[in-house]
N, C-alpha and C positions, 0 to 999 in steps of 0.2 A: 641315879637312874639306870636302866637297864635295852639295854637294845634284842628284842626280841628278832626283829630281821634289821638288816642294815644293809645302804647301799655300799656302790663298789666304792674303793678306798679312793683318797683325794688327789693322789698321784696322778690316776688311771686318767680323772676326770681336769687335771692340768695338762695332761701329755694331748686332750682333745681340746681345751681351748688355746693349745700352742697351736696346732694344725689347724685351727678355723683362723687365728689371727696372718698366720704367714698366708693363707689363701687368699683375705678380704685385702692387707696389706698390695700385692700382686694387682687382684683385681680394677683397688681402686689406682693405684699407677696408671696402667693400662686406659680406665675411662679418662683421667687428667691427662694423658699424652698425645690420646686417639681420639677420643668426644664420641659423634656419631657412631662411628665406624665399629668405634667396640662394643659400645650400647648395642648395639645392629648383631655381633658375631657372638656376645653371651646368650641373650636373648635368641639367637637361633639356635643354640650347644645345649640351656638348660631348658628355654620353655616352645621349641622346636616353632617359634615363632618371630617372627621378619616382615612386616607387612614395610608399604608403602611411607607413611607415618607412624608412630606411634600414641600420638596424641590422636585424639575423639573429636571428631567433627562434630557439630549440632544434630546433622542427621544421623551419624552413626550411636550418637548418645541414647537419639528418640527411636532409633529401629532397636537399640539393645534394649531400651525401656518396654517397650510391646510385647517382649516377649517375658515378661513376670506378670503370672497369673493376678486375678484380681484380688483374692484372698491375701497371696504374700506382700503385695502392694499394700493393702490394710495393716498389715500386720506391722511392715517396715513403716507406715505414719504412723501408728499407736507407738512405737520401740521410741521414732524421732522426739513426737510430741513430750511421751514423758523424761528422755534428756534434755530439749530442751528448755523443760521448763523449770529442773533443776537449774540446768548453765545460767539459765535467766534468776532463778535465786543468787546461784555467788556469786553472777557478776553482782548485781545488787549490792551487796554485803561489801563491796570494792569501790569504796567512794574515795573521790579526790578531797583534798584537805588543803588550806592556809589559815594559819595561825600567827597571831600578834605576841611574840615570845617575851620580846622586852619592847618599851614604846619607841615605836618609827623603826620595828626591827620584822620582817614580815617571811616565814617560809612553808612552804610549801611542796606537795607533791601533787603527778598528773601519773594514771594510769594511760598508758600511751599503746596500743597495739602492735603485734610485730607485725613489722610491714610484707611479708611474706613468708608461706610457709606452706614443707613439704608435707604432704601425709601420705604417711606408707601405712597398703590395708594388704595383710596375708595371703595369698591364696594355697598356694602348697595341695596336701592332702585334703585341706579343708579349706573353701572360700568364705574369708570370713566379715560375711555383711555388716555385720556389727560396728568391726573398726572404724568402718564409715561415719557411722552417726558421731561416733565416739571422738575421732580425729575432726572430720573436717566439719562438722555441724556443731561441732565446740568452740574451734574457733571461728565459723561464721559469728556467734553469740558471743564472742570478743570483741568484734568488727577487724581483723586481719581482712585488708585489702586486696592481698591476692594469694589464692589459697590455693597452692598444685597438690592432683590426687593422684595414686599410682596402685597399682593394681597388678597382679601375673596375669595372664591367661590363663582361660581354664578352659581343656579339650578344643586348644590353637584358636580360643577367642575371647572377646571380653566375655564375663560373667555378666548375663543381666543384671541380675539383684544388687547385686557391688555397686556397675553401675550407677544405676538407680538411687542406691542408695547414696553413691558422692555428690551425683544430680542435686538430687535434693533436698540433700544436707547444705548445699552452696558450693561447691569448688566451684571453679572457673578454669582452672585446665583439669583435664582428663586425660591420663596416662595408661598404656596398656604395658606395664615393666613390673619385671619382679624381682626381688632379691638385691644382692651387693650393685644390679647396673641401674637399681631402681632408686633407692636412697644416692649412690654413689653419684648419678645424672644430677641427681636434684640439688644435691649439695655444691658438685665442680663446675654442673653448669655445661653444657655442648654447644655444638654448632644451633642447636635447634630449641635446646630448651635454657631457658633463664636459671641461673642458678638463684636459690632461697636464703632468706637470713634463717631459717629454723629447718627440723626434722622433727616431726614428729610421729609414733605409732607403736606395735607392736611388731614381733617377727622372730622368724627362726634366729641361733647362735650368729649365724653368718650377719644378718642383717643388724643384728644388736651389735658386734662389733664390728660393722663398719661405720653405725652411728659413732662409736667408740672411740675409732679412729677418725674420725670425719670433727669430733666435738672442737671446738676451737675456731675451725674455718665456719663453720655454723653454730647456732646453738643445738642444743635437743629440749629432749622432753623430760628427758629420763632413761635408764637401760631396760629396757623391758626385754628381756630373751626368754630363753624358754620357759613355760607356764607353769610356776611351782605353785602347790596346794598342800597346804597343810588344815588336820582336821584335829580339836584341840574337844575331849569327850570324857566321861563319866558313865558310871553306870545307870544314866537315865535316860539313856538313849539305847540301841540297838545294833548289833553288828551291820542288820541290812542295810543300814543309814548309811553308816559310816564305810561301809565296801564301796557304795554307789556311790559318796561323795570324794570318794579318793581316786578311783576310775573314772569318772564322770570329766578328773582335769587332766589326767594319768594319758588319756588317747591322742592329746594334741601331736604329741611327737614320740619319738623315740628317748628322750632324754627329759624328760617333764617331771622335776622332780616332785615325791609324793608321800604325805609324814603325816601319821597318826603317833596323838602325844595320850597316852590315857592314865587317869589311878587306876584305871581294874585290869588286872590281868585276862579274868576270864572275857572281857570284849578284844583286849588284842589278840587274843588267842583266834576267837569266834572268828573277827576281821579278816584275817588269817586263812581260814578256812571259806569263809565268807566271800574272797576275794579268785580266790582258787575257783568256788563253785560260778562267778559271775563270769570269770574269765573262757569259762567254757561255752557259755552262751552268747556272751556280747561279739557284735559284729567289727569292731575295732579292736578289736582282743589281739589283732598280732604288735597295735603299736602302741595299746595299754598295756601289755604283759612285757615289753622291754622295757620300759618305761619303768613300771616297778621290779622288774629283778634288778637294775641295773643303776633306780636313784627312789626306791622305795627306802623306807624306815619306819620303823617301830616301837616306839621309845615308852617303855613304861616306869613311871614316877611315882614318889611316894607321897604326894600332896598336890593341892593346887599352889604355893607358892612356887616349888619344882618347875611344875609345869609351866607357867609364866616366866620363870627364869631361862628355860632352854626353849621358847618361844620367843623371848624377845634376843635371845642369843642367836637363833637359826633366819628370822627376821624374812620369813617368808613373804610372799604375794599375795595370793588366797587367803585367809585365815578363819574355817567353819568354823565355832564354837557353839556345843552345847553339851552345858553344862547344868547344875542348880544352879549358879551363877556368873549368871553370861553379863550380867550388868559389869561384877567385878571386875571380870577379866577388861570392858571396854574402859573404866574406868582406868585400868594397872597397866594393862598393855600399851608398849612404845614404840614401837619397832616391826612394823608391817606394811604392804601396801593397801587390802582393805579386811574389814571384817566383817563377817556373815553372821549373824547370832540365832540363835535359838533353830530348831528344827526343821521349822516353815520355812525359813529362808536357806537360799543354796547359792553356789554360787555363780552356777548357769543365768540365774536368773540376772544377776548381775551382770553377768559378762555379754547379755542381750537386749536386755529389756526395761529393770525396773529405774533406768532413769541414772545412779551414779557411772563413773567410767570404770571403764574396764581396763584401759591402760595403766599398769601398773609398776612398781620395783619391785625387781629380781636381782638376786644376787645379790644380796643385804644390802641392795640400798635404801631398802626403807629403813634404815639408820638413822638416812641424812635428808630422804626426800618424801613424800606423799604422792600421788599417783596424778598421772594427765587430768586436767582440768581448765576450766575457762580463765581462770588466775596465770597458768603455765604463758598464754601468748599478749600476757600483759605484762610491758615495763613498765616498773614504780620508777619513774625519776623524780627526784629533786630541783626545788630553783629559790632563789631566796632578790630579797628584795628590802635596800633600806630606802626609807622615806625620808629620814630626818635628820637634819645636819648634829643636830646632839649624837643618836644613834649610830652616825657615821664614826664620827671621834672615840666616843667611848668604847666601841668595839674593836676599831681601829687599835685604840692603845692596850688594852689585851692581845690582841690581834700578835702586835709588833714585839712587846717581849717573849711572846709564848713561840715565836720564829724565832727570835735571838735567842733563846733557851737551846733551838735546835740546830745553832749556827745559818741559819737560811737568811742572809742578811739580805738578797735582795725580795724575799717575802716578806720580810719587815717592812721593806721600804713601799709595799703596795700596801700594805696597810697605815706606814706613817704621812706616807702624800695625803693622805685622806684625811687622817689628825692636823695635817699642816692648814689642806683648804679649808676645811669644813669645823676644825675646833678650837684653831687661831692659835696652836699650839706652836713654839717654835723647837723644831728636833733635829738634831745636827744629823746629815746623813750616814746612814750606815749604824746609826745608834738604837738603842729601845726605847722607845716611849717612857715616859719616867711616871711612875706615880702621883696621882695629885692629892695635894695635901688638905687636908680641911678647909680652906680658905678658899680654894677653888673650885 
C-alpha cells in the first residue's frame, strides 16, 4: 500500500494522550475528595456555569421543553421512534433460557438490567441531541431502573433540544454537567448526586479517558473518543462523495481521525483536491481542516483483499463502503464499529436518525467489542438447579475428583457431602469420589 497523505506521526499523537490522561487523572482525585464543591468550581472554570443545583427540576425540564419549535420536536419523535423500535428488535432477540442438560440436572440464564446508569450526551462545539436517544432511550428499552442524564451547558444554559430529548427518551435525573465533572460525578458519586453502576456515551478524549480511568469502580459501554471515519471506495463512486463523507465526520473536533482506503489512484488524487475545494467553503472548515492535516490519511492499495486487510488492521468507528462489492466487504469485515454500505447511505444518517446507535469503538476497539446497544445494560447471569437425588450423586462424583485433580480438597468435600446424603455412597473425607463399577 501507498500513503498518499498521512497523519502526524504516532509519537506526536502519544505525547497528547499523556497530557489528556495526567489532566482527567487530577481531575477526577479532585471530584473523589471534594464532591460538590469541585463539581461546582470545574463547571464554573470550563462551562462558566454554577447555578443553584445542577439537576432539572420538573419545571425547569418543561420550561426548557417550550422552547423547541414544533418541527424539531417532530423531528426528535420520528429519530426516537425509529431507535426504538430497533432496541425493541434486540432486546427481542435476548431471550432467557433453562435447559434440562442431563435428567434432574436443570441451568439456566436471566437477562437482568443494570440497575443504574450514567449517560453522558456532548455538548462542546456541537450539542449533540442524538446521544440522547442513543444513550438513555436505549436503556430505557432495557428496563434500567434508574437512568441519570448529563449534559454541558450551552450559552450558560441547558440546551432545549437535549433536554428534550433525555425527557423523553426516559431518564429520570437530569443533569446540567459537562465533561471529566460530569462522567466523573456520576461515577464517585457527591454530596448530591448517587453515584451509578454503569457510564454510558460518547465524548471528547478527556471524557473517554475518564471513562478509562473510572472503568472498574463502574462499568462502561465501551471507549468511544474522538469520532474516527473511514471511507473504504472504488472507482464507482466519485471524489464529491467521498470528500463530503470524510469531512462530514472530520468537523466533530480537532483530532477526528479521517482515512480514505481506495484501488484508484486517480480518486485519491481527486479527493485530494476535492477536499481542498470543500474546505474553502464549508463553515466548520477551521475544525475540519485540523482534523485532517493533523489525523487525515490516504492509503492507496493494490486490490480489495489489501484493502480489507488495512481496514480490519486500522479497525476504525465509521466505516463508508462503496464499492462493486459492499456485500463482500460486510461479509469479510471484522474489526469496526459500524458499517455504512453503498452510496445512499452515510453516516450522518446513522449518527441521527435511521434507528441503529451511534455510540461506537474508537481506538481499535472494535477488535474486541461492537458499539452501545440495548444488549450493553443487560447482564446474562447464570443459575443452575438439581432436582434429583440420582443427579445430585452423579454430578457430585465428577464434581469431587475433577477438585481433587486440582488439589481443592475442601471443593471436593461440597460435592462429596452431597454423594454421601443423596447417593448412599460412603467417601472417607478429604478423598475423591471413586468410580463406579458396573454393578453399580
Amino acid at each position: 500500500m501507498e500513503y498518499l497523505k498521512r497523519s502526524k506521526p504516532e509519537a506526536e499523537k502519544a505525547e497528547d494522550d499523556a497530557r489528556v490522561r495526567a489532566t482527567v487523572e487530577t481531575t477526577l482525585a479532585d471530584i473523589a475528595a471534594r464532591g460538590d464543591a469541585a463539581i461546582r468550581d470545574l463547571s464554573a472554570k470550563f462551562d462558566n456555569y454554577a447555578p443553584a443545583a445542577f439537576r432539572l427540576t420538573p419545571s425547569e425540564i418543561e420550561a426548557a421543553m417550550q422552547k423547541v419549535g414544533a418541527q424539531d420536536m417532530a423531528d426528535i419523535r420520528f429519530a426516537q421512534d425509529q431507535i426504538r423500535g430497533f432496541a425493541e428488535a434486540q432486546r427481542a432477540s435476548m431471550t432467557d433460557i433453562e435447559v434440562e442438560t442431563i435428567p434432574g440436572v436443570i441451568l439456566g440464564h436471566r437477562n437482568i438490567p443494570v440497575q443504574s446508569v450514567g449517560c453522558y450526551v456532548p455538548g462542546g462545539k456541537f450539542p449533540m441531541v442524538a446521544s440522547a436517544h442513543m444513550s438513555v432511550l436505549t436503556a430505557t428499552v432495557a428496563g434500567v431502573p434508574r437512568i441519570v442524564a448529563s449534559a454541558p451547558p450551552v450559552n450558560g444554559e441547558p440546551h432545549p433540544a437535549i433536554v428534550a430529548a433525555m425527557h423523553m427518551g426516559g431518564a429520570h435525573e437530569i443533569y446540567v454537567l459537562g465533561g471529566i465533572q460530569a462522567v466523573g460525578a456520576m461515577a464517585i458519586g457527591t454530596e448530591t448526586i448517587d453515584p451509578v453502576h454503569m457510564l454510558v456515551g460518547p465524548g471528547n478524549a478527556f471524557v473517554a479517558e475518564a471513562k478509562r480511568q473510572l472503568y472498574g469502580r463502574v462499568g462502561i459501554d465501551l471507549f468511544a473518543g474522538p469520532t474516527e471515519t473511514m471511507v473504504i471506495a472504488d472507482d464507482t463512486v466519485d471524489a464529491e462523495l467521498c470528500a463530503t463523507d470524510l469531512l462530514g465526520q472530520a468537523e466533530h473536533g480537532y483530532n477526528s481521525p479521517a482515512c480514505l482506503i481506495t484501488t484508484s489512484r486517480k480518486l485519491a488524487e481527486d479527493t485530494l483536491a476535492e477536499i481542498d475545494r470543500l474546505l474553502a467553503i464549508l463553515p466548520t472548515a477551521d475544525t475540519a481542516a485540523a482534523s485532517w492535516r493533523d489525523y487525515g490519511d490516504v492509503i492507496l492499495c493494490d486490490s480489495y483483499d489489501e484493502m480489507l486487510a488495512v481496514a480490519d488492521d486500522m479497525a476504525y468507528e465509521h466505516v463508508q463502503v462503496m464499492t462493486d462489492r459492499d456485500d463482500w466487504f460486510l461479509q469479510n469485515m471484522t474489526c469496526y464499529g459500524a458499517l455504512f454500505l453503498g452510496p445512499r447511505t452515510n453516516v450522518a444518517n446513522g449518527d441521527k436518525v435511521i434507528g441503529t446507535n451511534h455510540t461506537l469503538p474508537t481506538k481499535k476497539a472494535g477488535r474486541y467489542t461492537g458499539g452501545l446497544w440495548v444488549g450493553k445494560f443487560l447482564k446474562t447471569h447464570s443459575y443452575q438447579r438439581i432436582v434429583t437425588d440420582e443427579a445430585a450423586a452423579t454430578v457430585g462424583e465428577y464434581g469431587s475428583r475433577l477438585c481433587m485433580l486440582e488439589g481443592f480438597v475442601g471443593h471436593a468435600e461440597q460435592c462429596n457431602i452431597r454423594v454421601r446424603r443423596y447417593g448412599g455412597r460412603n467417601i472417607p473425607y478429604g478423598a475423591a469420589a471413586p468410580v463406579r463399577d458396573a454393578a453399580e
